[in-house]
C-alpha positions as CSV (number, residue, x, y, z in Angstrom):
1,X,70.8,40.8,22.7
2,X,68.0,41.6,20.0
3,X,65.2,39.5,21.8
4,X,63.0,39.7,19.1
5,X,65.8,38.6,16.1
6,X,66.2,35.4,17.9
7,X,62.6,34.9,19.1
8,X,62.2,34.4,15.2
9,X,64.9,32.8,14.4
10,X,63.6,30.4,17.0
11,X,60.2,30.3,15.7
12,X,61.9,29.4,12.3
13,X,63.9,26.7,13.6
14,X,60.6,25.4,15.4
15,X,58.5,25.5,12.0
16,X,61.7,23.8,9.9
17,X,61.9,21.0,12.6
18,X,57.5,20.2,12.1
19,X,57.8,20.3,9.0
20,X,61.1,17.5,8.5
21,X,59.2,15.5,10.9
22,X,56.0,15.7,8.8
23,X,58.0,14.9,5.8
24,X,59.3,11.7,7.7
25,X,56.2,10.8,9.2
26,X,54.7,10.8,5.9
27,X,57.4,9.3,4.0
28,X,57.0,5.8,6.2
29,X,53.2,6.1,6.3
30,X,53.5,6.2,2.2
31,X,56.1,3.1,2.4
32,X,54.0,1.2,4.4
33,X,51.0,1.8,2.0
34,X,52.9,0.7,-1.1
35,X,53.4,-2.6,0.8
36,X,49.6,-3.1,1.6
37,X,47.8,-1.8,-1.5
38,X,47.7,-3.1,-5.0
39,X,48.6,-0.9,-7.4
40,X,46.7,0.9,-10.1
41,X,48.6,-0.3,-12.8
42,X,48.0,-4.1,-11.4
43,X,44.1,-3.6,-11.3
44,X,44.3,-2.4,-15.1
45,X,46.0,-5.4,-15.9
46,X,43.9,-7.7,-14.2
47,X,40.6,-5.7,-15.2
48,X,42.2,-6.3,-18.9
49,X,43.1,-9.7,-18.7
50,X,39.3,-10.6,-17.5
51,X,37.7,-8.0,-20.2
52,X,39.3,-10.7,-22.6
53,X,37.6,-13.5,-21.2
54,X,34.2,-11.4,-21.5
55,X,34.1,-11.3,-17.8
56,X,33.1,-7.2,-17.1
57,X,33.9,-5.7,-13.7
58,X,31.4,-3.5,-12.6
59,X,32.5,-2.2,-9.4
60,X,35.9,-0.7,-7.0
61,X,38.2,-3.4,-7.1
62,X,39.9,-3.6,-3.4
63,X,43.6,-2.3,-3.2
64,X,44.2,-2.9,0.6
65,X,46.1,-5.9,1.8
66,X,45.4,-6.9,5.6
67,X,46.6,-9.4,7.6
68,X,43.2,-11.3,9.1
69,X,43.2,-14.6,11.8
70,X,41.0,-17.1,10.9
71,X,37.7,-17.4,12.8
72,X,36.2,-20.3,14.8
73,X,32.5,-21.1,14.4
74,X,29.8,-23.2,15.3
75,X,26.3,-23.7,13.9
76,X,23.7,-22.7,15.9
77,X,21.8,-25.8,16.9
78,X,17.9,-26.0,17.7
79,X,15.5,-28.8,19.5
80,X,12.4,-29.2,17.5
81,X,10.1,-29.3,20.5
82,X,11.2,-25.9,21.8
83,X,11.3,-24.6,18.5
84,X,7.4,-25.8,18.1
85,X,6.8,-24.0,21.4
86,X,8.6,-21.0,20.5
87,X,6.5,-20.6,17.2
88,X,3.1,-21.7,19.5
89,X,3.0,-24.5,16.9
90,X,-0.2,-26.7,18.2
91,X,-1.7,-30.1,17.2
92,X,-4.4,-29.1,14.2
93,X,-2.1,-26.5,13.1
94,X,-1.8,-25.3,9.7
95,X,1.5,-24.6,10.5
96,X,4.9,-26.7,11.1
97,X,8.2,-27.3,11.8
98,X,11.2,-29.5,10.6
99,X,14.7,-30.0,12.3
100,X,17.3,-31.0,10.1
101,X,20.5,-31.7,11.4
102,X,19.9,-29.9,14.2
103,X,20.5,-26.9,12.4
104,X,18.4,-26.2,9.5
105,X,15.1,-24.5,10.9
106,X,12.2,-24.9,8.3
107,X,8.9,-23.3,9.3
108,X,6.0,-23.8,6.9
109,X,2.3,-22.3,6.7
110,X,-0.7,-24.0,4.7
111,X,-3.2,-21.9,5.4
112,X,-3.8,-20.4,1.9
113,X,-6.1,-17.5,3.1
114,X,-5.6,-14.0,2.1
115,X,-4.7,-12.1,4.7
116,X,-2.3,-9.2,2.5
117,X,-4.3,-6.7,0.1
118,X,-2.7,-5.5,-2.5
119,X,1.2,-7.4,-2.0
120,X,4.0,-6.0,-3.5
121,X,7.9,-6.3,-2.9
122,X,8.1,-3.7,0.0
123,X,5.1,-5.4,1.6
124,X,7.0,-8.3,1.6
125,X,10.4,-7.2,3.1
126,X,8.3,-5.5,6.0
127,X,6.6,-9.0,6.6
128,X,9.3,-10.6,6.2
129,X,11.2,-7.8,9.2
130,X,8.4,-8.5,11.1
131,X,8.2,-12.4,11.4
132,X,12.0,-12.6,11.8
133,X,11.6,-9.8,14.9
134,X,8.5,-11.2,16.0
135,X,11.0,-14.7,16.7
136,X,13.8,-12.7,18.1
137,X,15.7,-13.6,14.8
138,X,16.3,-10.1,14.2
139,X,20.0,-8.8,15.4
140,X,22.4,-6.6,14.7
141,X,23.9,-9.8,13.0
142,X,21.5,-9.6,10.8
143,X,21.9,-7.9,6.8
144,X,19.4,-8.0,4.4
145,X,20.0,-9.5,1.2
146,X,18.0,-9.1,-1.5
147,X,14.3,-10.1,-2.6
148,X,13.2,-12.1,-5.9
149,X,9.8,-12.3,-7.0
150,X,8.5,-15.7,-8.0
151,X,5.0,-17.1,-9.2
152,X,4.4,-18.7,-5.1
153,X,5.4,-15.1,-3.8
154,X,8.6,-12.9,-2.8
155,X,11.4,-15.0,-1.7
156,X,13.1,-12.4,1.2
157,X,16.5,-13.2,1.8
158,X,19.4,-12.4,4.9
159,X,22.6,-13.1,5.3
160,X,25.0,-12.6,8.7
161,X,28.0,-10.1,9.2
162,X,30.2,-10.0,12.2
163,X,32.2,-7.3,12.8
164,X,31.7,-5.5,9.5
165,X,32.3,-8.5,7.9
166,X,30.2,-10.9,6.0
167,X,29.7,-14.5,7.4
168,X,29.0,-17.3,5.3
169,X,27.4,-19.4,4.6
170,X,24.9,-18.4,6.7
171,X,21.1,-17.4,5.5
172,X,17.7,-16.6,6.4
173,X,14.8,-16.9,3.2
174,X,11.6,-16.4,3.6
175,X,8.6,-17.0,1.2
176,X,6.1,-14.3,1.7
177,X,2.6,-14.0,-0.3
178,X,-0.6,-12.8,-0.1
179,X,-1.3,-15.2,2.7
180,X,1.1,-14.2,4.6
181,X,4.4,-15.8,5.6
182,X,4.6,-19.1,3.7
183,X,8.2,-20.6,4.5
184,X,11.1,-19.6,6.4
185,X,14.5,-21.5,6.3
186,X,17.7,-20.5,8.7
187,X,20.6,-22.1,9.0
188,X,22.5,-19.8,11.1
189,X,26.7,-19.3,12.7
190,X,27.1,-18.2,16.0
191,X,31.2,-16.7,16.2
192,X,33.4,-18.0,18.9
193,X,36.6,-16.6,18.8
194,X,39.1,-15.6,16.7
195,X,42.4,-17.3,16.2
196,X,45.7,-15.6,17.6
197,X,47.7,-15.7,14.6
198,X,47.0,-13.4,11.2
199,X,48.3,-13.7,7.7
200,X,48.3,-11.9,5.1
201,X,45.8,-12.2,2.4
202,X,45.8,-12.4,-1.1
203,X,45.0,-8.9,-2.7
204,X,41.7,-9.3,-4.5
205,X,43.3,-9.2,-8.0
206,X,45.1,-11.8,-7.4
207,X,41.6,-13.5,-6.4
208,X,39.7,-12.9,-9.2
209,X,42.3,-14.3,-11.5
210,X,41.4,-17.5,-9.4
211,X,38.5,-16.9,-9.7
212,X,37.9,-17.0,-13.6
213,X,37.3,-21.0,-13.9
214,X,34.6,-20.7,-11.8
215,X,32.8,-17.4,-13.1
216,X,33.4,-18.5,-16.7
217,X,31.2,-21.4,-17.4
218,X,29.5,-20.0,-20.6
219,X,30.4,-17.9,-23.9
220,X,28.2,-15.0,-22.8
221,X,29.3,-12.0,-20.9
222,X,29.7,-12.5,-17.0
223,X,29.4,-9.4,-14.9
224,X,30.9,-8.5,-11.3
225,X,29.0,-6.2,-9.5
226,X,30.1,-6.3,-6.0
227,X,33.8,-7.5,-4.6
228,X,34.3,-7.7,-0.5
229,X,36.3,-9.3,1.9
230,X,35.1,-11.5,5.1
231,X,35.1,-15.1,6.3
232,X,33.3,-18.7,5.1
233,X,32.6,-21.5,6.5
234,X,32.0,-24.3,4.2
235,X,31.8,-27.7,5.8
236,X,31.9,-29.9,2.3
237,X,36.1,-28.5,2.5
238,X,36.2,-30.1,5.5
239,X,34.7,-33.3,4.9
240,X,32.6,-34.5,1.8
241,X,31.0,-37.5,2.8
242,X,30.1,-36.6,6.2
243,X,29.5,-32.6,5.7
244,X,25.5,-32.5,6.6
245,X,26.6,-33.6,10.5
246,X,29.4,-31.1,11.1
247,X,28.4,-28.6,14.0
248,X,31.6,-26.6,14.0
249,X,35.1,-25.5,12.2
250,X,37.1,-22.9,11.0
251,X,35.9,-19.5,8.7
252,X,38.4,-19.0,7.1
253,X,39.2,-15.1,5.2
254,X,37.9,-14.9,1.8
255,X,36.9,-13.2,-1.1
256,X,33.0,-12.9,-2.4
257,X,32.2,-11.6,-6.0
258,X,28.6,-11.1,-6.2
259,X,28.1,-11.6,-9.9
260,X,25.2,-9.6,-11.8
261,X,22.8,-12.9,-12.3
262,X,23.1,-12.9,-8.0
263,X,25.0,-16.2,-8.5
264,X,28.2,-15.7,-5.8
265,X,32.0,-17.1,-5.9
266,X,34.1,-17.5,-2.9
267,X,38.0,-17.4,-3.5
268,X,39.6,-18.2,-0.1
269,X,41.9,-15.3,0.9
270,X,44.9,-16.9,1.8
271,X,47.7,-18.7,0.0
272,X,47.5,-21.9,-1.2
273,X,44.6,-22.8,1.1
C-alpha cells in the first residue's frame, strides 16, 4: 500500500470535513443573526421617515434584538437623623438636611465663603468626585453624567448602571461654586433581582417611531445624539395619585434617546406595555 497516497488522501478528506462543518456552523450562526438584528434597509427607512418630520439622528442606531427579564427594585431609603450624623451636621450649622419621602436626600450649604480660586468646570467635577466619595456615595454604580454651568455655579450630574446597563430614574446633582459644595440631591435604586422569565424586545427602530410624539413637540429641528438600551423605573406608571410614597416595583427594559438639547425620552422596550 502507498502509505503516503492515502496519508493525503486522508489529510484531504480531514480538511473537506472542517471546512463543511465551518460552512454549517456558520450558516446557523448567520440564521440566527437575521432573526435578532434589524436590518439595514429597515434603519434607512426609519432614519427617513424621521428626517421628514425634521427629527435628525445623530448616532448608531442599535440592530440587535435580545430577549431581557424585567428587574425588581427598591428605592434606597434614608433616616434623617443618621443621615445628619453621617454628614456631622451640628446645631449652628450652616449646613442641612431634608428627608423627603424617605428617599430623596437633599443636603444644602449656606456658607457663602470662598473657599475655590479660580473655579472652572473640571474644578467642579473633581469637587463634586470628592463630596460624593468623601460620603461613600461613590460606587462602581455610579456613571457620570454630564455638567451645566449656571449663574449659582456648575450643576454636576450622575446617573446609576447595573450590569452595563443604565438605571433609571435614578440621579445624583450637585451644585458646586466657588464656595464650595452648595447642594446635593440623590434619589437613588438599589437592584434586587431579576425576574425568571425574558421577552423579547422591540428593536429600537421600531422605538423611535414611538417615540416621535414625544420628541416632536415643536417646528424646529430635533436632534438624537445617543440611543441605548436598559431598564426604568417610573413610579407615576404605576400609580398617579399616590406615586411620591412608592418604595418599590418593577424596571422594566427600555429604550433612552438622549436628545441634543440633553432633554431624554424613554420608550419602554417591550410590546404593548
Amino acid at each position: 500500500m502507498d502509505w503516503s497516497k492515502a496519508k493525503n488522501i486522508l489529510i484531504i478528506a480531514l480538511v473537506v470535513t472542517n471546512l463543511f462543518l465551518i460552512y454549517n456552523i456558520e450558516k446557523d450562526i448567520f440564521k440566527e443573526s437575521a432573526l435578532s438584528m434589524v436590518y439595514d434597509k429597515n434603519i434607512e427607512d426609519v432614519v427617513e421617515i424621521l428626517k421628514e418630520k425634521n427629527i435628525k439622528i445623530e448616532t448608531e442606531v442599535p440592530k440587535t434584538i435580545l430577549e431581557l427579564p424585567v428587574l425588581n427594585v427598591e428605592y434606597e431609603t434614608y433616616d434623617e437623623k443618621e443621615v445628619g450624623e453621617k454628614f456631622h451636621i451640628k446645631s449652628k450649622d450652616t449646613r442641612s438636611i431634608n428627608i423627603v419621602n424617605h428617599k430623596i436626600l437633599m443636603y444644602e450649604n449656606l456658607d457663602n465663603r470662598i473657599h475655590i480660586q479660580n473655579m472652572d468646570e473640571q474644578k467642579a467635577v473633581h469637587e463634586a468626585n470628592q463630596f460624593i466619595k468623601d460620603y461613600d456615595f461613590l460606587d462602581r454604580d455610579v456613571v457620570y453624567d454630564k455638567t451645566v454651568k449656571t449663574p449659582d455655579g456648575y450643576h454636576v450630574f450622575f446617573k446609576q448602571k447595573y450590569k452595563g446597563h443604565f438605571l433609571e430614574i435614578s440621579y445624583m446633582h450637585i451644585v458646586v461654586n466657588a464656595s464650595g459644595i452648595k447642594k446635593f440631591e440623590r434619589v437613588w435604586l438599589k437592584p434586587l433581582q431579576f425576574d425568571e422569565n425574558k421577552k423579547e424586545i422591540i428593536p429600537a427602530t421600531k422605538a423611535l417611531l414611538k417615540s416621535m410624539e414625544q420628541i416632536k413637540t415643536s417646528n424646529e429641528q430635533v436632534k438624537i445624539k445617543k440611543i441605548d438600551l436598559g431598564y426604568w423605573f417610573d413610579p407615576s406608571r404605576i400609580s398617579l395619585t399616590n406615586s411620591d410614597n412608592i418604595k418599590s416595583g418593577t424596571a422594566i427594559p427600555a429604550w433612552r434617546f438622549t436628545l441634543k438639547d440633553g432633554n431624554i425620552v424613554f420608550i419602554p422596550a417591550y410590546e404593548n406595555y
